[in-house]
C-alpha positions in Angstrom: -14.4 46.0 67.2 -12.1 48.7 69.2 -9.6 46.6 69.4 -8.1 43.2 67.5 -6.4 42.5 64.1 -6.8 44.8 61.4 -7.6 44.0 57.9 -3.9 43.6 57.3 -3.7 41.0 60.1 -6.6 39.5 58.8 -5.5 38.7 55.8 -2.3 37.5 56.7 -3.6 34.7 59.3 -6.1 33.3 56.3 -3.1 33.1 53.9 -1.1 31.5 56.5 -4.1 29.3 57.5 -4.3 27.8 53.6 -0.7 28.0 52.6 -0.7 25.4 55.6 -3.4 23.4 55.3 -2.2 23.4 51.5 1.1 21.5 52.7 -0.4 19.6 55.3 -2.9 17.7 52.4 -0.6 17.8 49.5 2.1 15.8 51.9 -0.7 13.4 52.3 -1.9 13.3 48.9 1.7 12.6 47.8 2.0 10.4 50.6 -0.6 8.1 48.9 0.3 8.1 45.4 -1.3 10.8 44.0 1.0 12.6 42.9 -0.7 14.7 39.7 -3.8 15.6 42.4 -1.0 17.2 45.0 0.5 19.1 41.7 -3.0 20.5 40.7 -4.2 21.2 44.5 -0.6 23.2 45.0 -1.1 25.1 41.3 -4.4 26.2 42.2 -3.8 27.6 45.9 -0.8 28.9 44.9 -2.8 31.5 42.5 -5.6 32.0 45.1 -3.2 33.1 47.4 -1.0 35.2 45.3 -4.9 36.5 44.1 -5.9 37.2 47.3 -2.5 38.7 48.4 -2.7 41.0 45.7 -6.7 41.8 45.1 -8.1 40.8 48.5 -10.1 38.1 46.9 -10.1 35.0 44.2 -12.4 33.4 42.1 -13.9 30.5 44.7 -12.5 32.9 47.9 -16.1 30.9 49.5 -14.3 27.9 49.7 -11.8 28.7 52.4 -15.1 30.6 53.8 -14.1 28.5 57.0 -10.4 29.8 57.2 -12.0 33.7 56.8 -15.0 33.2 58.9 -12.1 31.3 62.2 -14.4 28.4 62.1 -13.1 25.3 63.5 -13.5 22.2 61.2 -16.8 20.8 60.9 -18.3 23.7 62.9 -21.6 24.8 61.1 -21.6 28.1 58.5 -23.3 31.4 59.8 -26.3 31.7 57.9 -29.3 33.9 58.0 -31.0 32.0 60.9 -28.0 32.7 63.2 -29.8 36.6 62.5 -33.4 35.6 63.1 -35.0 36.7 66.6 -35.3 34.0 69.3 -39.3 33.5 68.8 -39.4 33.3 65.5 -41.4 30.5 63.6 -40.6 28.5 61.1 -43.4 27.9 58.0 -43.1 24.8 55.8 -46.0 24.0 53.7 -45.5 20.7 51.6 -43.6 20.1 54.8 -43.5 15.7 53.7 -41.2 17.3 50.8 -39.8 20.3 52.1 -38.5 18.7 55.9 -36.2 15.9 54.0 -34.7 18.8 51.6 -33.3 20.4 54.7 -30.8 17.3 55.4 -30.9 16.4 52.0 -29.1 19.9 51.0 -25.8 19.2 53.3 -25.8 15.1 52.1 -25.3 16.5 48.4 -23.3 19.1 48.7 -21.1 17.2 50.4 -21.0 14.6 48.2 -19.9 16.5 45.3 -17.2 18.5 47.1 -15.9 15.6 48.2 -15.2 14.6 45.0 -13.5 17.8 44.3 -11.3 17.3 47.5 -10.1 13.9 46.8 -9.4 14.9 43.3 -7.0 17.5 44.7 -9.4 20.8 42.7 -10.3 22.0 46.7 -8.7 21.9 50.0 -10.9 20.0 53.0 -11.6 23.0 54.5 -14.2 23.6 51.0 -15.9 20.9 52.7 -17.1 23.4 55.6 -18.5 26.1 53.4 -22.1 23.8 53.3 -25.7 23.5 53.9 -26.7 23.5 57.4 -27.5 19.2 58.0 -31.3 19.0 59.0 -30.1 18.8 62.7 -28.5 22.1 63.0 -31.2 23.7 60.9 -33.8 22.4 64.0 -31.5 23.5 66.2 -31.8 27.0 65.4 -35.6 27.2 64.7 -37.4 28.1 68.1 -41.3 26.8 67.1 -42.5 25.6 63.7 -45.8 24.7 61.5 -45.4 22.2 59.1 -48.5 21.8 56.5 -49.4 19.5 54.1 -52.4 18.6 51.8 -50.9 14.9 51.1 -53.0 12.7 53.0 -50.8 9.8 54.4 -47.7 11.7 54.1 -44.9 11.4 56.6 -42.5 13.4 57.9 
């Protein structure tokens, strides 16, 4: 854009935007005991950020994808549908396996990052860099064919 932040800007509203949420769920994790899972969550944003201070980047940097990105919590990741045109169509063939996948993707991934947040290895915010759920992948396909050879099969 002509006009906005710069890449120095930038930068310094994401690092703000962890260090903070950092705090904000270390006091909680504190707060409920665990006090070795606040320790290790501090220790490893502390190095991403000095990382990303000094080299513009980390190793994981697409976990705080939603602090980079100015999502809002919970908001859904861009992906390459949000590039597709408006009439395009969607294909599925073994569509009675390939349609539960698509909700299937988010229930996992969230399952085991969950983990990883309550153990304090991420921050919640690693939680938003996901699979689209099954409803916000239909809400961005505009028509679509779904085939299969399986007689009986539902979907």
């Amino acid at each position: 854009p002509a006009s906005g932040p710069g890449p120095q800007e930038h930068k310094e509203r994401v690092l703000r935007e962890i260090a903070a949420e950092c705090a904000s769920t270390v006091r909680s994790l504190l707060a409920s005991g665990l006090v070795v899972e606040a320790e290790r969550l501090q220790l490893r944003t502390e190095s991403d950020l000095a990382d990303i201070a000094r080299e513009g980047y980390c190793s994981g940097m697409e976990n705080y994808s939603r602090h980079l990105t100015g999502r809002r919590p919970g908001e859904a990741p861009p992906t390459l549908l949000d590039y597709m045109p408006d009439d395009w169509l969607f294909i599925a063939d073994e569509s009675h396996i390939t349609v539960p996948q698509l909700g299937a993707m988010h229930a996992g991934d969230h399952s085991r990052k969950l983990k990883l947040v309550e153990g304090g290895f991420r921050l919640p915010s690693a939680l938003d860099n996901r699979p689209l759920t099954g409803e916000e992948v239909w809400e961005r396909v505009p028509q679509a064919v779904l085939v299969s050879a399986t007689p009986g099969a539902e979907m």
